[in-house]
DSSP file (Angstrom, degrees, kcal/mol; ACC not computed):
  #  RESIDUE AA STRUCTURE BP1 BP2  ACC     N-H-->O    O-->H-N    N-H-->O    O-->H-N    TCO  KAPPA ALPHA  PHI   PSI    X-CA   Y-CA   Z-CA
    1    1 A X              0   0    0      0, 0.0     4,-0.4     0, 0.0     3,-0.3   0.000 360.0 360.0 360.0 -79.0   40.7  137.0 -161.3
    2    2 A X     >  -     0   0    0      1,-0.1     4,-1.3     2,-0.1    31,-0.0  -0.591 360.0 -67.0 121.7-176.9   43.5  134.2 -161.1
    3    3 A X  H  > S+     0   0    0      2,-0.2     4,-0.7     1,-0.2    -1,-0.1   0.493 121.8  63.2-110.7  25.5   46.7  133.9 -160.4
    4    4 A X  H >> S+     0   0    0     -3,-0.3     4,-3.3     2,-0.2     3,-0.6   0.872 109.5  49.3 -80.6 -52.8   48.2  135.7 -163.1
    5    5 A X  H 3> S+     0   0    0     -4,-0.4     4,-2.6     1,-0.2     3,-0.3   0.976 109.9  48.4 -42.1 -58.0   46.4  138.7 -161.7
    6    6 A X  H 3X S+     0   0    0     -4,-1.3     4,-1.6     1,-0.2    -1,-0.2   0.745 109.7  51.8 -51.1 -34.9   47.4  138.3 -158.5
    7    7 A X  H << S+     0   0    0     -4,-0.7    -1,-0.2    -3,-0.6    -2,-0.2   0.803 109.3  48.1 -43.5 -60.0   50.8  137.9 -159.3
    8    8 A X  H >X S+     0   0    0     -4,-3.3     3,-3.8    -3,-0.3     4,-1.1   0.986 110.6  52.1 -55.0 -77.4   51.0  140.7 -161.2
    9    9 A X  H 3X S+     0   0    0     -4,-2.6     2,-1.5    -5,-0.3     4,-0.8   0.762 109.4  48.4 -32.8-109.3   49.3  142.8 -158.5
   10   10 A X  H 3< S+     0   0    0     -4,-1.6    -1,-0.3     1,-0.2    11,-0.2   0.486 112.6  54.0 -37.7  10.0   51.7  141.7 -155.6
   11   11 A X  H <> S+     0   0    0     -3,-3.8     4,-1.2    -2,-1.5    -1,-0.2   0.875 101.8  51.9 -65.4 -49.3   54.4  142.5 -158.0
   12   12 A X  H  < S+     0   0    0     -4,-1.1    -2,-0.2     1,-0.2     4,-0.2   0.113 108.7  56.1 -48.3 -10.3   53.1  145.8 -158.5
   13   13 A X  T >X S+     0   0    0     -4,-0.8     4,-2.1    -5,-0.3     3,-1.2   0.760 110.7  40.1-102.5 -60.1   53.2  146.2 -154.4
   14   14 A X  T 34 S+     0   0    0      1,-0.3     4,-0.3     2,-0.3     5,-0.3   0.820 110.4  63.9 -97.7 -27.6   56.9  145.4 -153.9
   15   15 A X  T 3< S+     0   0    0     -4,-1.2    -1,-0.3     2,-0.2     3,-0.2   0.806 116.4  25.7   9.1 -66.1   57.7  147.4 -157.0
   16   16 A X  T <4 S+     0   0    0     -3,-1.2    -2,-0.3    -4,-0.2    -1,-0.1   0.683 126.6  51.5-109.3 -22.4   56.5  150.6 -155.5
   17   17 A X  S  < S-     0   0    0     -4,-2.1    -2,-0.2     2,-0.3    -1,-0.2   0.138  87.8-143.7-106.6  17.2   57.2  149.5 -151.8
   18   18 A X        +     0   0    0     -4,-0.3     2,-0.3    -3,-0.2    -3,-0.2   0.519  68.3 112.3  38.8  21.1   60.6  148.5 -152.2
   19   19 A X        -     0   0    0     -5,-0.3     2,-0.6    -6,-0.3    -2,-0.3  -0.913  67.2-139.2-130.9 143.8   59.7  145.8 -149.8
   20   20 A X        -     0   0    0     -2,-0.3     2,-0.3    -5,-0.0    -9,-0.0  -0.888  34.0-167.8-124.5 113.5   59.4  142.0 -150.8
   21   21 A X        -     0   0    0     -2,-0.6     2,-0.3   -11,-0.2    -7,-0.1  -0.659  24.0-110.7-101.4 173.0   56.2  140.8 -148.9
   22   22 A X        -     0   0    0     -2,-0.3     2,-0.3     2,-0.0    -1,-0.1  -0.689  39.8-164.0 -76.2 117.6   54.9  137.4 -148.3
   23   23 A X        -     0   0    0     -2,-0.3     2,-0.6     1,-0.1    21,-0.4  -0.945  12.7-152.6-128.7 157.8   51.6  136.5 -150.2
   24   24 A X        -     0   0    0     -2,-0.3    21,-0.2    19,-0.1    22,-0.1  -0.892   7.4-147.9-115.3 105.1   49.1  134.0 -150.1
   25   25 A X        -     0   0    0     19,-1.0     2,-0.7    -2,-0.6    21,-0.4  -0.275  15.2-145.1 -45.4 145.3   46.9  132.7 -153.0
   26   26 A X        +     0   0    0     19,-0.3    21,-0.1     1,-0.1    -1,-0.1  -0.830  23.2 175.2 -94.2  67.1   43.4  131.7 -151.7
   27   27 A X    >   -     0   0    0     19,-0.8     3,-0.6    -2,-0.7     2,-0.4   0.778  22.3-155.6 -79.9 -12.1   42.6  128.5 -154.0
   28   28 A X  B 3   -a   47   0A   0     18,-0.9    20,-2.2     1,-0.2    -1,-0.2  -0.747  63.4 -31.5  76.5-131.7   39.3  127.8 -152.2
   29   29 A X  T 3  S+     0   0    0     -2,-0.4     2,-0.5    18,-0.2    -1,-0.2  -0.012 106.6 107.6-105.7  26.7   38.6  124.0 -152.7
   30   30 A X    <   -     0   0    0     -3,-0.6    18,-0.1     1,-0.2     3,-0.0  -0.950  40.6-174.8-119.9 132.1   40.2  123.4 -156.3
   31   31 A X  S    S+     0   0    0     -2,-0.5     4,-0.2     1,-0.1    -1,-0.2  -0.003  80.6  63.0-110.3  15.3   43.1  121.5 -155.6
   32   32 A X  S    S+     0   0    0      1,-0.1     4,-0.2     2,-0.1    -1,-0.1   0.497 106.8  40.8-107.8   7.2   43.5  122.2 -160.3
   33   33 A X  S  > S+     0   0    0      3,-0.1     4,-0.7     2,-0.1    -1,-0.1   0.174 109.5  62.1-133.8  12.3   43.7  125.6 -160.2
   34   34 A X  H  > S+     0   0    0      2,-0.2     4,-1.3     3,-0.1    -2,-0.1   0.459 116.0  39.8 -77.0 -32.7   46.4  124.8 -156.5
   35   35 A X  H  4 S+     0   0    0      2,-0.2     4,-0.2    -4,-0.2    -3,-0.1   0.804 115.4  48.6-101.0 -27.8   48.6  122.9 -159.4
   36   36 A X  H >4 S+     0   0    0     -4,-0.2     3,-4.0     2,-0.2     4,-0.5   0.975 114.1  45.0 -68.3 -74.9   48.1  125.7 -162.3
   37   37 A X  H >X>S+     0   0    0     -4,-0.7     3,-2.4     1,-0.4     5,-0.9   0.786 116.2  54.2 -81.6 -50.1   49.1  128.8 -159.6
   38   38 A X  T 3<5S+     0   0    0     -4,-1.3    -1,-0.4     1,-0.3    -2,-0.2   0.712 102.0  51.1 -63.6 -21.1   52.0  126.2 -158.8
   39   39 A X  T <45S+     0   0    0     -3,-4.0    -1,-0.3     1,-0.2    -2,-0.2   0.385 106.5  61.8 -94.2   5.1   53.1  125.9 -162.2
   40   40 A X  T <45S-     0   0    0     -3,-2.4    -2,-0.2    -4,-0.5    -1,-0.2   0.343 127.0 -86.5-105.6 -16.6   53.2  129.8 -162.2
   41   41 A X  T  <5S+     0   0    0     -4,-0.7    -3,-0.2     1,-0.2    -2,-0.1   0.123  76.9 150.3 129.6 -27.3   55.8  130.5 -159.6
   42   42 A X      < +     0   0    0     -5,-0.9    -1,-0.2     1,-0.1     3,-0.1  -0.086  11.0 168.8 -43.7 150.0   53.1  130.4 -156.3
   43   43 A X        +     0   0    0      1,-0.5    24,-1.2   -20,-0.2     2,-0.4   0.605  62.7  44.1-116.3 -53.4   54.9  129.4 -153.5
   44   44 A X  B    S+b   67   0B   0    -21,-0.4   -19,-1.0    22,-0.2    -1,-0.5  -0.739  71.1 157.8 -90.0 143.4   52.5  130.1 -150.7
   45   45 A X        -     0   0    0     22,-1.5     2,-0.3    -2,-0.4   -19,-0.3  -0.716  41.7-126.1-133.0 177.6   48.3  129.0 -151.3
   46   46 A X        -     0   0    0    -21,-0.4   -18,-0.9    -2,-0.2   -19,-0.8  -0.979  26.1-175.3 -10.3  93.3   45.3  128.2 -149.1
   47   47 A X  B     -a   28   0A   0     22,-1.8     2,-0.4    -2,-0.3   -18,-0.2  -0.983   3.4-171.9-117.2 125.7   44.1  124.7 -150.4
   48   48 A X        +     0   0    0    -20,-2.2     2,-0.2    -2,-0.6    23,-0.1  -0.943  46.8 135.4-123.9  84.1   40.2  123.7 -148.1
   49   49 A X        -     0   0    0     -2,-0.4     5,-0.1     1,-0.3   -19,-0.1  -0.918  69.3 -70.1-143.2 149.3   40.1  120.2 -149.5
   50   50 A X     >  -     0   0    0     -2,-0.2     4,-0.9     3,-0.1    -1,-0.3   0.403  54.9-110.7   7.3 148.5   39.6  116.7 -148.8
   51   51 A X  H  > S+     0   0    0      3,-0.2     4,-2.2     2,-0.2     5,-0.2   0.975 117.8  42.1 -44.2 -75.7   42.9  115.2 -146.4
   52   52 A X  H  > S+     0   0    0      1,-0.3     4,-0.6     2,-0.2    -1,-0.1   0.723 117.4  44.9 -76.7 -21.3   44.4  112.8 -149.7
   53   53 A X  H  > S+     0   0    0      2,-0.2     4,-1.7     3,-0.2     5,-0.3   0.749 113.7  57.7-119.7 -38.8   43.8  115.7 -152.4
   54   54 A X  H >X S+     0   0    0     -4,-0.9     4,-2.1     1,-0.2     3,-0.9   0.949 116.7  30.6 -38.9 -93.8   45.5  118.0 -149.4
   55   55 A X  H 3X S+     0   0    0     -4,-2.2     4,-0.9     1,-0.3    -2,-0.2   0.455 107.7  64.9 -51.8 -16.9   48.6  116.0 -149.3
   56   56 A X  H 3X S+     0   0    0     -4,-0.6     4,-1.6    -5,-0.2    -1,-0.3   0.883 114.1  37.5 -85.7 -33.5   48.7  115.0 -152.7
   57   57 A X  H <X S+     0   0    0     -4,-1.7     4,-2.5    -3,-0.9    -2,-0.2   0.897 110.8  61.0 -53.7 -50.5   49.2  118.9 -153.4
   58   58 A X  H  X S+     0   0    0     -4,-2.1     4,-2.0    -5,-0.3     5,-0.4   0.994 102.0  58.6 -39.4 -67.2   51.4  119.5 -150.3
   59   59 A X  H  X S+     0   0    0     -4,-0.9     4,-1.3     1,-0.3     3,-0.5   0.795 102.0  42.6 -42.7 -56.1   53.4  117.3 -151.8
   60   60 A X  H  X S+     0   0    0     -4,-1.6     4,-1.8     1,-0.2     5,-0.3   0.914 114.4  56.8 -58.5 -45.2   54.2  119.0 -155.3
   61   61 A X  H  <>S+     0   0    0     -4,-2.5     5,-3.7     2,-0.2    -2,-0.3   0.798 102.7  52.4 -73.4 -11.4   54.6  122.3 -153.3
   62   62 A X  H ><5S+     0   0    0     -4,-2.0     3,-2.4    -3,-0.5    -1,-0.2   0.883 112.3  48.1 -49.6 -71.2   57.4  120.7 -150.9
   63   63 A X  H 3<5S+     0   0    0     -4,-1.3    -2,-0.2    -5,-0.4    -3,-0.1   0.680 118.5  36.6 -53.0 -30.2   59.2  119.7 -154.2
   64   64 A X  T 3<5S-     0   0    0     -4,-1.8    -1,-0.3    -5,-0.1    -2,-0.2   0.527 124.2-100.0-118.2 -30.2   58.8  123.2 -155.8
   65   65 A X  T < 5S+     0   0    0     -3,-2.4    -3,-0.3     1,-0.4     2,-0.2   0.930  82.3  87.2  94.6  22.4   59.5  125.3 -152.0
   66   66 A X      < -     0   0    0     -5,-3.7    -1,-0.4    -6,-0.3     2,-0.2  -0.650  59.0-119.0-142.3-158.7   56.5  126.3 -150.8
   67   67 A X  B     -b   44   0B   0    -24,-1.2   -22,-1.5    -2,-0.2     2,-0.3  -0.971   4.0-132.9-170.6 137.9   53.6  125.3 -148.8
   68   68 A X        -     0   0    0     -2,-0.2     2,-0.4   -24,-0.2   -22,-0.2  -0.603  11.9-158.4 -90.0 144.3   49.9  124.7 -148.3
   69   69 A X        -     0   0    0     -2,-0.3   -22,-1.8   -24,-0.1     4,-0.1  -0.981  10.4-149.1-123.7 137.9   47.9  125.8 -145.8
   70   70 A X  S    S+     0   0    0     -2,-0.4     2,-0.3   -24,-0.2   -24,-0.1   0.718  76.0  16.5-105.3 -29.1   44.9  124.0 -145.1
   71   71 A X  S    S-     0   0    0    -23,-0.1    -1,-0.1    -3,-0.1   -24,-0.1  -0.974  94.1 -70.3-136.5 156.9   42.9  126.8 -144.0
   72   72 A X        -     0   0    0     -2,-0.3     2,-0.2   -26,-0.1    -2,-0.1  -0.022  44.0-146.6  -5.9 107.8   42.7  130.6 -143.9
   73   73 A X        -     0   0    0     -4,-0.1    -4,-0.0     1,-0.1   -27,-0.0  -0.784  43.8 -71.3 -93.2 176.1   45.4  132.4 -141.6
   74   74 A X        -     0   0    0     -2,-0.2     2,-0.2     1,-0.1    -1,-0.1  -0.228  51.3-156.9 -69.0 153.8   44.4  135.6 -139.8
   75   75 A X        -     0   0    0     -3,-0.0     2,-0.4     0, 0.0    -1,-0.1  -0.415   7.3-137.6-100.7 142.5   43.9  138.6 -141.9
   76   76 A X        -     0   0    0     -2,-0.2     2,-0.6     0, 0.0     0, 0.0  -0.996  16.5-130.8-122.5 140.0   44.1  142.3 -141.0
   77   77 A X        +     0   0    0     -2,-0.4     4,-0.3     1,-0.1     0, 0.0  -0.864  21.9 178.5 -96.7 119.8   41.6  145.0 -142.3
   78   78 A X  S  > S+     0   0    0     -2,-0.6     4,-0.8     2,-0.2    -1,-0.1   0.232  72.7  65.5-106.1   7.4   43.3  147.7 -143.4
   79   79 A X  H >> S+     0   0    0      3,-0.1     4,-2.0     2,-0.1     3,-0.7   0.925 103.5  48.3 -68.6 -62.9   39.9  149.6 -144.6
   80   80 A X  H 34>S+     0   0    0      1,-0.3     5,-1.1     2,-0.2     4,-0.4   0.504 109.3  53.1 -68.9 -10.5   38.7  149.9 -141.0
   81   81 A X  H 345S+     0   0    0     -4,-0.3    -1,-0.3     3,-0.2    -3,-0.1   0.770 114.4  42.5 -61.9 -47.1   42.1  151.2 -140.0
   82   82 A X  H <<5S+     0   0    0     -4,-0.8    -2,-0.2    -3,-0.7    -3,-0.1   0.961 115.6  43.7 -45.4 -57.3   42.0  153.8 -142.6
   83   83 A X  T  <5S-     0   0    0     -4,-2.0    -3,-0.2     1,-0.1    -2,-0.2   0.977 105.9-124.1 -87.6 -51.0   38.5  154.9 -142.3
   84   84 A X  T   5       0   0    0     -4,-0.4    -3,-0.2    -5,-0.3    -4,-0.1   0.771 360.0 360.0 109.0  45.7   38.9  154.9 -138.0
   85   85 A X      <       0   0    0     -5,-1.1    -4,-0.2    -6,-0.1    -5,-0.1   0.214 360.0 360.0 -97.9 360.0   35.6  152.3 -138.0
């Protein structure tokens, strides 16, 4: 999907929810597709890579106003809240 999608999507959210949430891309371990979704507007990511290829990223996203996070943070399931599992 990418992060055009994603974009798009959490536009489409705060659009219809009049409400301006906080989102976080999920780059997995490509600290190149961490430097494309930065050159798109991402502010917030998940980058799971190496310590120097970590920092060297931090580091453009400090400059830009955002932030890395090195791992997942927790998540809520909002299917099993629906469904009453």
């Amino acid at each position: 999907m990418g992060t055009g999608w994603w974009q798009a999507l959490i536009r489409a959210v705060q659009e219809q929810s009049g409400y301006d949430c906080p989102h976080i891309l999920d780059c997995g371990a490509d600290p190149g597709y961490a430097l494309f979704a930065a050159s798109q507007g991402q502010k917030l990511i998940v980058l799971e890579a190496p310590s120097p290829v970590l920092e060297s990223v931090n580091e453009v996203y400090e400059r830009l106003g955002g932030h890395v996070f090195s791992m997942r943070p927790p998540s809520f399931d909002l299917i099993s809240t629906l469904s009453g599992v």
